[in-house]
C-alpha positions, 0 to 999 in steps of 0.5 A: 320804692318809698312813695315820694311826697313834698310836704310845703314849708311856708314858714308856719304850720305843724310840718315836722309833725306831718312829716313824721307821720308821713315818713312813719307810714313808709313815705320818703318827704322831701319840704319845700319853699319853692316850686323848683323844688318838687323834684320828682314827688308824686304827692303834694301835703299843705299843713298848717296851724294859725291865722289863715292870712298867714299861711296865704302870705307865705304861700305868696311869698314862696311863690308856690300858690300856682304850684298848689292850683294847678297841681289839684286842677291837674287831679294831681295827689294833694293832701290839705290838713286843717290851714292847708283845707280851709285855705282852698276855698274862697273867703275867711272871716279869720281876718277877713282874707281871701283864701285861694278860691280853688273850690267854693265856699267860705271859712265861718268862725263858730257861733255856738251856745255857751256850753260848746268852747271855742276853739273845737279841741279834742276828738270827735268822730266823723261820718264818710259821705262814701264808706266805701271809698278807698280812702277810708279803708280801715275805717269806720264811719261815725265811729272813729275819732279825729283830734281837731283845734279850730275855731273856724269851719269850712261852709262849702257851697254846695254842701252835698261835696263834703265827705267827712262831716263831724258835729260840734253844736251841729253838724260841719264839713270836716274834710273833703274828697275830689278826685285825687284831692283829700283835705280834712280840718282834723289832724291826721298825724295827731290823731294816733292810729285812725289818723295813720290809717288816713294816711297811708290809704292817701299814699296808695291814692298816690302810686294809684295815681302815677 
């Protein structure tokens, strides 16, 4: 039986690509714009691409921004990509926006010398707080690469709670782990095999779960 995952539709955001990537590591997803929708899914994924503002007023207007807080203060299986990891944290300056405050922490726009361009764009690899995680079977700490396109990076409060951490001009948090929430700012489902990888471990981080 296929891992069932609800994938949110707020209007914007890389979602075929995400879901392709999904359905490609043996998932059955289901997009949502509601919260009636969920049906029976054990997974929820946030994608995202663009201006942060954006992704919260359509979470807004979909009415799902209490779906997307309860499900991870439950411990319930979430999956962030790049909008859908800075949008858990408190504030951006992309716009100036308040994100949606689940953990602390702010969204700062890179200041970098000259020779790094901005946005990130490319593959960079990524160091694991804990290589022995579950979520990173398969995968080998700062050796494997990650497509990233961002301009802005999450600072977390507390540093210590970031599990990928990549650099570009210095080191930033490229993701995180708590409990049965993973988000990264990196693509994933762009990001060919090592990106699959990440993927189908969350589905077993999923059936773990139920």
């Amino acid at each position: 039986m296929k891992t069932k995952l609800a994938v949110i539709d707020y209007g914007m955001g890389n979602l075929r690509s995400v879901s392709k990537a999904f359905e490609a590591c043996g998932a059955e997803v289901n997009l949502i714009t509601s919260p009636e929708q969920m049906g029976d899914a054990t997974g929820l994924v946030l994608p995202g691409v663009g201006a942060l503002g954006d992704c919260i007023d359509g979470l807004r207007a979909c009415n799902l921004i209490d779906l997307v807080k309860g499900w991870i203060s439950e411990d319930r299986p979430f999956f962030g990509v790049c909008l859908g990891f800075q949008a858990l944290y408190d504030y951006s300056e992309e716009g100036s926006v308040d994100g949606l405050g689940i953990f602390p922490g702010q969204v700062k726009r890179f200041q970098l010398p000259p020779e790094y361009k901005v946005p990130h764009m490319g593959w960079n690899a990524a160091t694991f707080l804990d290589p022995s995680d579950s979520i990173v079977d398969g995968l080998v700490s700062e050796v494997d690469q990650f497509y990233f396109v961002h301009s802005y990076f999450v600072a977390p409060e507390n540093e210590d709670s970031s599990f990928f951490r990549s650099d570009y001009g210095g080191p930033f948090t490229s993701g995180i782990k708590r409990g049965n929430c993973v988000a990264t700012q990196f693509h994933p489902e762009k990001s060919q095999k090592k990106g699959l990888q990440l993927y189908q471990n969350f589905l077993k981080v999923v059936e773990n779960a139920k």
